[in-house]
Backbone as CSV, one residue per row, in Angstrom:
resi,resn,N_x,N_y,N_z,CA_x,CA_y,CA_z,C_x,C_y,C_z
1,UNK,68.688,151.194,-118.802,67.600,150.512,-119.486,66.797,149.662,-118.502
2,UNK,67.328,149.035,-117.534,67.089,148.013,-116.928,65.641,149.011,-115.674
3,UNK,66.405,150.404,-115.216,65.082,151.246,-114.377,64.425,151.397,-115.031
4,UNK,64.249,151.689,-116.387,63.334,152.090,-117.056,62.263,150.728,-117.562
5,UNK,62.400,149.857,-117.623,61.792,148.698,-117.983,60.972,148.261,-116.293
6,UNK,61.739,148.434,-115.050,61.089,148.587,-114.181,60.297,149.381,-113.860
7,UNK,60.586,150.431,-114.408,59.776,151.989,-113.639,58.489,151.949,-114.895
8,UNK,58.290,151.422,-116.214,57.618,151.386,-116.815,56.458,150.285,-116.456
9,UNK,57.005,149.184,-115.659,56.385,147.717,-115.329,55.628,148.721,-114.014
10,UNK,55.888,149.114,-113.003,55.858,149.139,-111.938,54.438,150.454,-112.306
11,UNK,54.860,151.339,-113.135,53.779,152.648,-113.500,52.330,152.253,-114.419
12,UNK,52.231,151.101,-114.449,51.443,150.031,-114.912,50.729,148.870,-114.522
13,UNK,51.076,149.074,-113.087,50.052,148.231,-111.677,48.849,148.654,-111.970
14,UNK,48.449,149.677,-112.155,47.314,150.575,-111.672,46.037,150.169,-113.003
15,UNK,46.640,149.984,-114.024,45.755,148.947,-115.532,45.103,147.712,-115.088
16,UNK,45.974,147.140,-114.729,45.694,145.642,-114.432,44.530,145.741,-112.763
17,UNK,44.630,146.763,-112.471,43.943,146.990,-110.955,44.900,146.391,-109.702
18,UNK,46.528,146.149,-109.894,47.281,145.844,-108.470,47.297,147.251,-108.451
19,UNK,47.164,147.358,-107.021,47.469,148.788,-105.688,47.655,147.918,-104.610
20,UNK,47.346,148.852,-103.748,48.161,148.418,-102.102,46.285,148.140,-101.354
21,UNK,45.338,148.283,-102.161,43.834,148.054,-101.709,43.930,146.155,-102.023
22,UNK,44.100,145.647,-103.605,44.168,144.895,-104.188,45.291,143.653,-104.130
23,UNK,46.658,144.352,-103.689,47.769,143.227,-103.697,47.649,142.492,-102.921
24,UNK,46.533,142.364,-101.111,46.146,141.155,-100.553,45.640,140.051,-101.232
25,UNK,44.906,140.680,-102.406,43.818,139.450,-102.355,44.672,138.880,-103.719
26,UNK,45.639,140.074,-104.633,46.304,138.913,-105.506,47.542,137.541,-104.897
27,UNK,47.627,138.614,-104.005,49.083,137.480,-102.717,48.372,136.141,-102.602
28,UNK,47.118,136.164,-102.037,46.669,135.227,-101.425,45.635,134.386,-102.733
29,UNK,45.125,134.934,-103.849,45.064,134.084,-105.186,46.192,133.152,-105.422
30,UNK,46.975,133.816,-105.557,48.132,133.266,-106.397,48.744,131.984,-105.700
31,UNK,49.102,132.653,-104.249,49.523,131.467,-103.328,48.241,129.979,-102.880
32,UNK,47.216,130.435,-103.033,45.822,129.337,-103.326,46.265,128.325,-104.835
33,UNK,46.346,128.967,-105.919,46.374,129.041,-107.320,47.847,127.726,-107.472
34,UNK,48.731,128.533,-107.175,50.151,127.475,-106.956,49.965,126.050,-105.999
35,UNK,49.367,126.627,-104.945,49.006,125.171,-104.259,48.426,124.219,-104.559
36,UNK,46.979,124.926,-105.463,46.161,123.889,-106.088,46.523,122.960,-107.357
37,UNK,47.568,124.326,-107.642,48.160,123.852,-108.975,49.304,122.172,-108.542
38,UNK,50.124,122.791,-107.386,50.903,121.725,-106.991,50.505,120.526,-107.113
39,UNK,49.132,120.419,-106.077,48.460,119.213,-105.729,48.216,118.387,-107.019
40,UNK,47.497,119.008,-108.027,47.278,118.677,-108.988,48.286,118.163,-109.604
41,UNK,49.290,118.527,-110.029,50.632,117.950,-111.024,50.870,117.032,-110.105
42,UNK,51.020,116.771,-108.636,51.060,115.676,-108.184,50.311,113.924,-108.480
43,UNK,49.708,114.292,-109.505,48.524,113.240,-109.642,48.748,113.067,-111.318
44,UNK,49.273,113.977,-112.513,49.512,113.363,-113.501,50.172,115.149,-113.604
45,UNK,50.932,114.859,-114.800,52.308,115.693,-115.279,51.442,116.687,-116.004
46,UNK,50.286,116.954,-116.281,49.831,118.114,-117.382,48.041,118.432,-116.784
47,UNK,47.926,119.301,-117.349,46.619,119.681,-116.740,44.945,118.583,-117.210
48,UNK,45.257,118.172,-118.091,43.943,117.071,-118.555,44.800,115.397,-118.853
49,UNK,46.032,115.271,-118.277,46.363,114.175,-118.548,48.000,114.010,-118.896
50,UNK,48.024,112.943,-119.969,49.641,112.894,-120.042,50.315,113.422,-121.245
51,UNK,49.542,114.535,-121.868,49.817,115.637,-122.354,50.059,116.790,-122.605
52,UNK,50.222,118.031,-123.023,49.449,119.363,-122.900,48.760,119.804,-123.422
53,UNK,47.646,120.225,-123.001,46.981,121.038,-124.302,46.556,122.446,-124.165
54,UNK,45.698,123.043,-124.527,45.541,124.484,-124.458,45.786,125.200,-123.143
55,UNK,44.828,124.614,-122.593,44.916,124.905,-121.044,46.631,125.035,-120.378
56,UNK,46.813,124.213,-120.445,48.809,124.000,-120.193,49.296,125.076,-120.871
57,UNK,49.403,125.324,-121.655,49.951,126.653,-122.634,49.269,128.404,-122.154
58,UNK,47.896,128.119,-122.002,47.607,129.523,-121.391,48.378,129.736,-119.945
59,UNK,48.366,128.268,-119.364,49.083,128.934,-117.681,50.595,128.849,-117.893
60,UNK,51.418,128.327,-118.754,52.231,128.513,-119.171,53.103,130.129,-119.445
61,UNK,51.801,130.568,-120.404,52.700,131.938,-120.460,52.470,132.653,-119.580
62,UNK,51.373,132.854,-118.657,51.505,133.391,-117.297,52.702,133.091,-116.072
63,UNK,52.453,131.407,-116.446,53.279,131.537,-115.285,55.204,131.509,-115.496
64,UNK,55.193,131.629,-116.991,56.560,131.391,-117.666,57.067,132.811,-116.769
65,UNK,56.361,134.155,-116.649,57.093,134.876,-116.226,56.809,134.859,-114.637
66,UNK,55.735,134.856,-113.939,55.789,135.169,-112.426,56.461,133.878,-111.963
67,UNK,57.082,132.838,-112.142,57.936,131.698,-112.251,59.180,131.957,-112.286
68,UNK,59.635,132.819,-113.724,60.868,132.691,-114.371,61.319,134.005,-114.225
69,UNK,60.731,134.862,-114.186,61.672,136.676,-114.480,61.112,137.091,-112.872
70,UNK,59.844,137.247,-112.610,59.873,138.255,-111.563,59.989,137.364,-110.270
71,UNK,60.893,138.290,-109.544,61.632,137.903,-108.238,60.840,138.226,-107.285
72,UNK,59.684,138.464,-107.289,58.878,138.141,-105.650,57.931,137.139,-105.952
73,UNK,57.299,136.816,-107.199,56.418,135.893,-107.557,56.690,134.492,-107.734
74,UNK,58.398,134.473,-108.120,59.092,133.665,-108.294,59.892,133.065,-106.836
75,UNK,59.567,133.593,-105.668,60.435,133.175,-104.679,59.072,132.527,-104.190
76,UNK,58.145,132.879,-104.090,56.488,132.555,-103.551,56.739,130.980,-104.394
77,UNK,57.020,130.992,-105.496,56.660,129.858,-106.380,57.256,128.856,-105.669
78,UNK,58.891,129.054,-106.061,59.880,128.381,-105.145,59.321,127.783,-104.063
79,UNK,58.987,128.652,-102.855,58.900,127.734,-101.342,57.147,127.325,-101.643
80,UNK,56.316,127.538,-102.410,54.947,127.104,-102.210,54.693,125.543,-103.154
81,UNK,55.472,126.036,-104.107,54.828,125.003,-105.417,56.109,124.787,-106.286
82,UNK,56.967,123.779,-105.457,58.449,123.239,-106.537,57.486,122.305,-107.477
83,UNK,56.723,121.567,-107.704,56.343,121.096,-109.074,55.587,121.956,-109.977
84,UNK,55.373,122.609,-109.624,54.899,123.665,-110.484,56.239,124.575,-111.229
85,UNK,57.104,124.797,-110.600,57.980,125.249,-111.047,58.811,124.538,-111.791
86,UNK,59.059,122.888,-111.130,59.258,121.961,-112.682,58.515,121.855,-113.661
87,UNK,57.324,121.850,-113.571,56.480,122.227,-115.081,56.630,123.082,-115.459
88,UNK,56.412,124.236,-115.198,57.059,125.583,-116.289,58.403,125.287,-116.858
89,UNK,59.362,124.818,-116.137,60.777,124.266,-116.407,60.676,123.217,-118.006
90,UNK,59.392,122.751,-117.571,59.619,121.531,-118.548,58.771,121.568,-119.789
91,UNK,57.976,122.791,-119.650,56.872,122.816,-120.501,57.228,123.418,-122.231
92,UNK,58.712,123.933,-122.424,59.306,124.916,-123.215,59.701,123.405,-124.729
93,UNK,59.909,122.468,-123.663,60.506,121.137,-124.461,59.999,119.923,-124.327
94,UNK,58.822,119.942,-125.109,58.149,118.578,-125.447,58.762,117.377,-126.385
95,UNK,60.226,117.339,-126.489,60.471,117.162,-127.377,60.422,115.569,-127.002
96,UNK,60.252,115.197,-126.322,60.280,113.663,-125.683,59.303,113.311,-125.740
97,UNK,57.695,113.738,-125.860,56.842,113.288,-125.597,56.249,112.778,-126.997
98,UNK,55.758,111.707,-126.886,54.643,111.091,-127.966,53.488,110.884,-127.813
99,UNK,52.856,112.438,-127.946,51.349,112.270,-127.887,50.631,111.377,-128.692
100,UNK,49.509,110.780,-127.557,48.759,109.974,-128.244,47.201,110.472,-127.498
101,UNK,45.938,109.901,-128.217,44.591,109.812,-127.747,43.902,109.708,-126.261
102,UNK,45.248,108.271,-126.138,44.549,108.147,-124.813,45.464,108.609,-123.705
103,UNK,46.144,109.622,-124.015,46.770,110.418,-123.316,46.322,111.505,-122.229
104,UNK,44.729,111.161,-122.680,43.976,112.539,-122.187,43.226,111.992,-121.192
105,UNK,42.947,112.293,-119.955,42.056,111.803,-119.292,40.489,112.281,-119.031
106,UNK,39.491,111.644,-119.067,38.081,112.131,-119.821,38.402,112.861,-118.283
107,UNK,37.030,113.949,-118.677,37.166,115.053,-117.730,36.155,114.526,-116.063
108,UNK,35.380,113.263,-116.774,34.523,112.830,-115.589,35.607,111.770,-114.611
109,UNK,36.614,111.794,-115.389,37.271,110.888,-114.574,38.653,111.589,-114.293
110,UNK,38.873,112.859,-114.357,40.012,113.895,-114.139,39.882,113.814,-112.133
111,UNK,40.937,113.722,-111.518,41.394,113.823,-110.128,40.770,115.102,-109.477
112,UNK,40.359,115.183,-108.361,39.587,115.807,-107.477,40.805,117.105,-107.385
113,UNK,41.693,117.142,-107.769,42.546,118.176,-107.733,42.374,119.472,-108.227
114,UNK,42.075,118.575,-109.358,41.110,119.813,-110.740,40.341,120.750,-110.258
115,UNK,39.165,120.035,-109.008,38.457,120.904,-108.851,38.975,122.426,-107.850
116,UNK,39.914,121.934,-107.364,40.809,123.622,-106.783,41.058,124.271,-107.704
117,UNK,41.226,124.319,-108.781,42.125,125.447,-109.492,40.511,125.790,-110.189
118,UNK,39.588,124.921,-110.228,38.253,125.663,-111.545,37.920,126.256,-110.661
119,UNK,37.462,126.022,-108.718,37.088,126.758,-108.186,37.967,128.329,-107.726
120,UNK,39.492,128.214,-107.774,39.891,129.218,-107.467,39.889,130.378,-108.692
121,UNK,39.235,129.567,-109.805,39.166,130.879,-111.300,37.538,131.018,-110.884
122,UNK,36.741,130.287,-110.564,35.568,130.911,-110.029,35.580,132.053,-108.858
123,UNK,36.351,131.979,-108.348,36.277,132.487,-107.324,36.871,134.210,-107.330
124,UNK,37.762,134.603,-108.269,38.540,135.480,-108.742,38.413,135.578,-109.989
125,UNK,38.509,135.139,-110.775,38.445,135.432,-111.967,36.971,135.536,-112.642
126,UNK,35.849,134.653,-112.532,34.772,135.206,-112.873,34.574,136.354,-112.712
127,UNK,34.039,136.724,-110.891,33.568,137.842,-110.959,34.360,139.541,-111.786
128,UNK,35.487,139.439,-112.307,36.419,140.245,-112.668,35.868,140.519,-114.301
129,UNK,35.599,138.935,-114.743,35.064,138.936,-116.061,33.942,139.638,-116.362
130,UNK,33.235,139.131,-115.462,31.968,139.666,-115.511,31.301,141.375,-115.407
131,UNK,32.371,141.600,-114.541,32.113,143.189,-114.773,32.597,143.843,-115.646
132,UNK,33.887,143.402,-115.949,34.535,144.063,-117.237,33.844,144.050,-117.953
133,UNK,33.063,143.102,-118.733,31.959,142.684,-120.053,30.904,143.533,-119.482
134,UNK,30.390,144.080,-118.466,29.116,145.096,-118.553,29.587,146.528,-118.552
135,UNK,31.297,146.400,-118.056,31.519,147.535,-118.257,31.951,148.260,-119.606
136,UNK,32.509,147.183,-120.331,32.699,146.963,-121.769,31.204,147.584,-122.256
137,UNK,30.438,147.007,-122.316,28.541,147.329,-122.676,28.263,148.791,-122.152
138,UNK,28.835,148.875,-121.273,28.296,150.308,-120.815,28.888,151.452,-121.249
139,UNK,29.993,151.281,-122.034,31.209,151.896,-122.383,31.833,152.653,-121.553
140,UNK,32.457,151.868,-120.271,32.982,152.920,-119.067,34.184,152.453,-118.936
141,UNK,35.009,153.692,-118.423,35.999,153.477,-118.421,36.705,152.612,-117.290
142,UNK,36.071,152.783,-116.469,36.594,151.730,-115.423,35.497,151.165,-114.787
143,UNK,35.960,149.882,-113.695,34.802,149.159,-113.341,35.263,149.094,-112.017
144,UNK,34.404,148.289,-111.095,34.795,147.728,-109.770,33.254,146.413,-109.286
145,UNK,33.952,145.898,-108.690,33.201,144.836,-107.876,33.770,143.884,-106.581
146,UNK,33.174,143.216,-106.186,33.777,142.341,-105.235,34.668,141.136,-105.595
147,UNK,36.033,141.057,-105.110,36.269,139.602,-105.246,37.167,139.371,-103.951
148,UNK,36.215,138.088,-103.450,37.147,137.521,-102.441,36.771,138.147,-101.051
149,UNK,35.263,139.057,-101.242,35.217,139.965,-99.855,36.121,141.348,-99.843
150,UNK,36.841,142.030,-100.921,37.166,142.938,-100.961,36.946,143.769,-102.513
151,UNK,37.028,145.053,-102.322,36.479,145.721,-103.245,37.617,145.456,-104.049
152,UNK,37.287,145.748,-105.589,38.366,145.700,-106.539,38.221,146.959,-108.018
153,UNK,38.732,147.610,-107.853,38.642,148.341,-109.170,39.968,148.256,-110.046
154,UNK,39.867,148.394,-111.368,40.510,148.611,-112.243,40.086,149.045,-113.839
155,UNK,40.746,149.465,-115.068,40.591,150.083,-116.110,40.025,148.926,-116.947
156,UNK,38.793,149.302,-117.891,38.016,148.101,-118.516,38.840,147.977,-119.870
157,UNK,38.976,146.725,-119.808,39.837,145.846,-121.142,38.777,145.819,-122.020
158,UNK,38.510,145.907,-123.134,37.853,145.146,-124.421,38.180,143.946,-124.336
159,UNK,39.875,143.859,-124.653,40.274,142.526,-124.915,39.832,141.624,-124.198
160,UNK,39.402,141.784,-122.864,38.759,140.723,-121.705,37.431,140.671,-122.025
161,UNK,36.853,141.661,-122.592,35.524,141.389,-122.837,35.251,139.813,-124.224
162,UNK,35.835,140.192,-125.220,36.344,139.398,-125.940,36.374,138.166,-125.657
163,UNK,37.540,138.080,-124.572,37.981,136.323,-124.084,36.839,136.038,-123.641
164,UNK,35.679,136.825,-122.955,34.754,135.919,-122.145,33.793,135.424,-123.053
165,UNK,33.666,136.542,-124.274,32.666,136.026,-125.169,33.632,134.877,-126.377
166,UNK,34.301,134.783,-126.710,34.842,133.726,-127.032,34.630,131.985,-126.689
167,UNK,34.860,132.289,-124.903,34.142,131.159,-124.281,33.027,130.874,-124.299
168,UNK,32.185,131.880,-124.023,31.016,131.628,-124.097,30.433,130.812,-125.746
169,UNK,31.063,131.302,-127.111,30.983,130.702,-128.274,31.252,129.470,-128.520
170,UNK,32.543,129.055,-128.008,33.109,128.031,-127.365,32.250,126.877,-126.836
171,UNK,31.711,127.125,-126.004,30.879,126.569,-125.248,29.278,126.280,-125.776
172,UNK,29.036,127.372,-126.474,27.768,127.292,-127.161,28.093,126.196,-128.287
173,UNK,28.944,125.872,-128.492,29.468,125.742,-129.976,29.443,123.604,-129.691
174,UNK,29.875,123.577,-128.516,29.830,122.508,-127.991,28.259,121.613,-128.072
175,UNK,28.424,120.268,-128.406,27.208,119.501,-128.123,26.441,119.523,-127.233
176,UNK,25.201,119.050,-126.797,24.280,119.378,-125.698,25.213,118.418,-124.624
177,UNK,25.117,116.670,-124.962,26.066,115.822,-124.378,27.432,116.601,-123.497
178,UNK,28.353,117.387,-124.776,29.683,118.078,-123.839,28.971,118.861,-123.180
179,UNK,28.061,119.506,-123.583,27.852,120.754,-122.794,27.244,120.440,-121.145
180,UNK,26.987,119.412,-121.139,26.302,118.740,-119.783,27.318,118.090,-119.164
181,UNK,28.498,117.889,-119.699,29.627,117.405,-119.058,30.464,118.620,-118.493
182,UNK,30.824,119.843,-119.186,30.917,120.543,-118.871,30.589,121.140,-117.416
183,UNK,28.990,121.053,-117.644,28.177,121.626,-116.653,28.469,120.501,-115.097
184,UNK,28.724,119.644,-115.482,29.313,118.715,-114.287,30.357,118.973,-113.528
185,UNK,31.429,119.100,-114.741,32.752,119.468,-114.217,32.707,120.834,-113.399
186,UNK,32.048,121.871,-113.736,31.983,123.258,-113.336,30.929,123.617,-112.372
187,UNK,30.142,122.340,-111.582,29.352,122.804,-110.482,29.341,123.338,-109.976
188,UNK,28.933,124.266,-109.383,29.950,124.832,-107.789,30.559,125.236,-107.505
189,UNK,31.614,125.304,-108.477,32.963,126.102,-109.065,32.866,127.618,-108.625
190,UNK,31.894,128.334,-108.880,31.671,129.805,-109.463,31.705,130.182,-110.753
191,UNK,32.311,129.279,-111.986,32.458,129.422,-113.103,31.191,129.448,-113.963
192,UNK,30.180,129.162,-113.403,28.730,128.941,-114.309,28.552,130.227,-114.688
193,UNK,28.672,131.517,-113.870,27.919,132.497,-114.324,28.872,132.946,-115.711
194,UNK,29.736,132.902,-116.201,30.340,133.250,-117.585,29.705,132.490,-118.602
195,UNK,28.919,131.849,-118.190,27.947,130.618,-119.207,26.875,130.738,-119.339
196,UNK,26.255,131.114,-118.166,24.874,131.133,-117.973,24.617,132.060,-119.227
197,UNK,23.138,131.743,-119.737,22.243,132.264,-120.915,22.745,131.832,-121.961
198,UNK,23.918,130.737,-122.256,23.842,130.036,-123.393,23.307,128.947,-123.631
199,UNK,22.334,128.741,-122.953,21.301,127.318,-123.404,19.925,128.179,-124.076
């Protein structure tokens, strides 16, 4: 059971777009991604403060497994980012915590840390979004573009098309006020273009 759950994981690189063209630039995401992440938990215990909230929970279940089950992602974690790996550790049992209001730290006054991890989803993850959603529109089956200075192809998700327009609703959905705070927090980032044309 146990080859077959591998040999099924492993025959399923090729969806997500890992190959042997692509696994540089996820090696070197990820190991960026953990670092930034480190730095950051170094400065308060949760991603917007002394709570969790959404955000904490989406990297959560990502990183619950390249953390916790898989053994090359998980040894990277280990020697790059031990607080990161106590937060996933710790994130399963809130049972101690008493959230409150001012638990949250406003986002204009969130630690310069922050800005590594929005820029390293700008940096990789936009452009990924972005083609998927035209490739989604175009109805093709697969896409490719640049990220990171190297080519990237892989099979077009709906479901990703989805998440981006979600945000984008999200975001539209937001006050002019948030929405300009927003636009603060996400300068520079690379993250604008998943936004752009909702004003």
């Amino acid at each position: 059971f146990k080859d077959y759950i591998s040999q099924r994981q492993i025959e399923r690189l090729w969806v997500v777009g890992s190959n042997e063209e692509t696994a540089p630039i996820i090696d070197a995401s990820y190991r960026r991604f953990l670092g930034a992440m480190d730095a950051h938990l170094a400065n308060q215990p949760f991603m917007l403060g002394r709570r969790p909230g959404a955000g904490d929970f989406g990297l959560f279940g990502q990183l619950s497994q390249l953390v916790g089950f898989d053994p090359t992602s998980r040894e990277i974690a280990h020697a790059v980012a031990p607080r990161t790996v106590g937060w996933v550790d710790r994130m399963p049992d809130g049972s101690g915590l008493m959230p409150e209001d001012s638990d949250w730290i406003a986002i204009e006054d969130q630690p310069a840390t922050l800005r590594a991890l929005l820029e390293e989803i700008g940096r990789v993850y936009t452009p990924a979004q972005l083609a998927n959603a035209q490739a989604v529109m175009a109805q093709e089956k697969t896409w490719e573009c640049e990220i990171d200075g190297a080519r990237w192809r892989q099979r077009t998700f709906p479901y990703q098309a989805k998440c981006l327009q979600w945000t984008r609703d999200q975001y539209a959905g937001l006050s002019v006020a948030d929405q300009a705070r927003v636009d603060a927090l996400i300068s520079g980032t690379g993250i604008e273009p998943m936004l752009e044309g909702m004003k």
